[in-house]
C-alpha positions, -999 to +999 in steps of 0.1 A: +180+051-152+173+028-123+179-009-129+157-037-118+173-074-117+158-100-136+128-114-120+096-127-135+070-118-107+089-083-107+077-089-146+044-099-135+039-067-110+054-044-134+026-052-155-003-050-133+008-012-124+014+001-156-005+020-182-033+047-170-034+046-135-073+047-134-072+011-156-045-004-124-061-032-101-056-027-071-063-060-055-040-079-080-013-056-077-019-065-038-019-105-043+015-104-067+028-082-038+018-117-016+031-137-038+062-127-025+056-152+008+031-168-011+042-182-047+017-204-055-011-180-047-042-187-071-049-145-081-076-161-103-094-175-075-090-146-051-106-119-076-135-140-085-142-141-045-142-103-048-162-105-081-186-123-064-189-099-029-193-071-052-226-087-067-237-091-034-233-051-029-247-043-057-281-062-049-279-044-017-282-014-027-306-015-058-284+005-080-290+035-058-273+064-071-267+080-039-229+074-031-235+076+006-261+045+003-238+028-019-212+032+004-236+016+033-241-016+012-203-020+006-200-015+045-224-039+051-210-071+032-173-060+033-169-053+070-206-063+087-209-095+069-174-106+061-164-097+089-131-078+082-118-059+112-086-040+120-057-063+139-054-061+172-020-065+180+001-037+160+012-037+125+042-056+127+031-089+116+030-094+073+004-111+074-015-082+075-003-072+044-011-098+025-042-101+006-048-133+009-045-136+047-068-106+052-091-123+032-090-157+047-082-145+088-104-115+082-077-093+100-059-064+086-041-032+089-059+001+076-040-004+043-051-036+039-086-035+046-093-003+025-074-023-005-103-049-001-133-023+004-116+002-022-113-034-050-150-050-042-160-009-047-150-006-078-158-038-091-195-029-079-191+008-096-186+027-062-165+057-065-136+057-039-101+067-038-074+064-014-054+090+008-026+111+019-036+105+053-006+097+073-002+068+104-036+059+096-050+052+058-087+067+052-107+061+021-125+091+007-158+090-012-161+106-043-191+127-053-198+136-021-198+177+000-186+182+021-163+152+018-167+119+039-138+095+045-143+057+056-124+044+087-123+009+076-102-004+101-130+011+126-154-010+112-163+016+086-172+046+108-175+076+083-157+101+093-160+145+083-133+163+073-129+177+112-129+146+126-100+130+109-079+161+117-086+157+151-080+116+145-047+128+134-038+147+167-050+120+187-029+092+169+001+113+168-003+134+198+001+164+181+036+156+167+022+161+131+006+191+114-023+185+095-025+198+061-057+196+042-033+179+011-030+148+038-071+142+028-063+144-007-067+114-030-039+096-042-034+073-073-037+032-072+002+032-076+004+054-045-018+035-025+003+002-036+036+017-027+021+025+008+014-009+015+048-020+002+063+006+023+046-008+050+060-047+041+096-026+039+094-011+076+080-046+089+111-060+071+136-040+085+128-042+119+129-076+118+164-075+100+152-106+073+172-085+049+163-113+018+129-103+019+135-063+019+150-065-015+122-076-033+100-053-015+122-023-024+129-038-058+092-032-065+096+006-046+118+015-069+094+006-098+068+026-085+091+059-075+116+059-102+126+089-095+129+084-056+170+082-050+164+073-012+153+040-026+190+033-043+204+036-012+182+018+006+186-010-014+223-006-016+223-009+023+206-040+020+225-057-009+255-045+011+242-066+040+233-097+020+268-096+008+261-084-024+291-061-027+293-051-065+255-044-066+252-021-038+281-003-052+264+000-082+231+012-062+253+036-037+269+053-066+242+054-088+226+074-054+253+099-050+255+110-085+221+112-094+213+134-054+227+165-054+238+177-017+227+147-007+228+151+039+244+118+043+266+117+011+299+114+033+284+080+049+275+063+017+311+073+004+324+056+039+300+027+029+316+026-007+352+027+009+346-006+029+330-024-001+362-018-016 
């Protein structure tokens, strides 16, 4: 059993992503995720400015039952009108992460973005889901054959089945195999722990080890049963000077991994926290 330290927006997140998956928000599991940098962020206000975009789309498309035309009005006021575009310089800033920037500097990150369209959708009764899709996340419309995936980083550009394989080869220049399971939908709780997986990368590069703790605090509640995650966050409790915890974590790791590939470093890690 993995334990989580005491922490009342851990509370508060742990909440928002629990029951039937279908029933999870994905926008305000996103803003508690901002809350992290932000922890006075109004959620209230936020979704009832999503609330109201999704009234828009629904007036601009009549009700239609054609997913394709729904799709088009959700286009329209999310990325035409609004004005939400993909950022321009990387992914590395947080900002783009967070809900509440996207929202208010209209920049984002494919995660982001799609988190935004994906929330106003189903507030306005669109059926979406996210995807597998690696290095660059792809929203795919349901009720639709052959299958159509949104770009909304791209400004919304539908894309076919054959063109995102071949967006794949471009982006990684043939380094990664498709596999037609990378198009498949994934649950709300995936989706979150991509963009918290995102935060976690960010993080680390960066080296402001306080703030991947939380980050991988909330990892761990969304993979339980991911190991890689206790020893990632032993690492960083290590580095924070948190010695008896990341023993705790490290330990924890080796005896619940069998053959784990770097088992003798973590045991050289436990040897110098003593």
């Amino acid at each position: 059993m993995i334990t989580l330290p005491p922490d009342s927006t851990l509370d508060e997140f742990r909440e928002a992503i629990s029951g039937c998956d279908d029933d999870v928000d994905l926008a305000r599991a996103a803003l508690l995720i901002a809350k992290l940098d932000y922890p006075d962020l109004d959620l209230t206000s936020v979704l009832e400015s999503l609330d109201a975009l999704a009234a828009r789309v629904v007036i601009r498309c009549a009700q239609d039952p054609d997913p394709l035309v729904q799709v088009d009005a959700l286009t329209s006021v999310v990325l035409r009108d609004l004005g939400l575009h993909g950022s321009q310089d990387g992914y590395s800033d947080p900002r783009y992460s967070f809900l509440n920037d996207v929202l208010e500097s209209r920049v984002g990150i494919p995660v982001s973005l799609s988190v935004v369209f994906m929330s106003v959708g189903a507030r306005a009764g669109i059926a979406l889901a996210g995807t597998a899709m690696p290095m660059h996340f792809l929203v795919r419309v349901l009720g639709v054959k052959p299958p159509v995936f949104v770009d909304c980083y791209n400004g919304g550009r539908l894309l076919t089945y054959e063109e995102c394989k071949e967006a794949l080869r471009r982006m990684s220049t043939g380094h990664i195999a498709f596999r037609k399971e990378m198009l498949d939908c994934v649950s709300n709780c995936a989706v979150i722990s991509r963009m918290l997986a995102n935060l976690r990368e960010i993080y680390m590069n960066s080296l402001p080890y306080a703030k991947v703790l939380p980050v991988l605090h909330r990892l761990i509640l969304l993979n339980p049963d991911d190991t890689s995650l206790l020893r990632d966050r032993g690492f960083v409790r290590y580095r924070l000077g948190q010695g008896p915890m990341a023993r705790q974590d490290l330990k924890q790791y080796l005896s619940s991994t069998r053959g784990a590939p770097d088992a003798e470093e973590v045991r050289n890690l436990l040897r110098r926290i003593g």
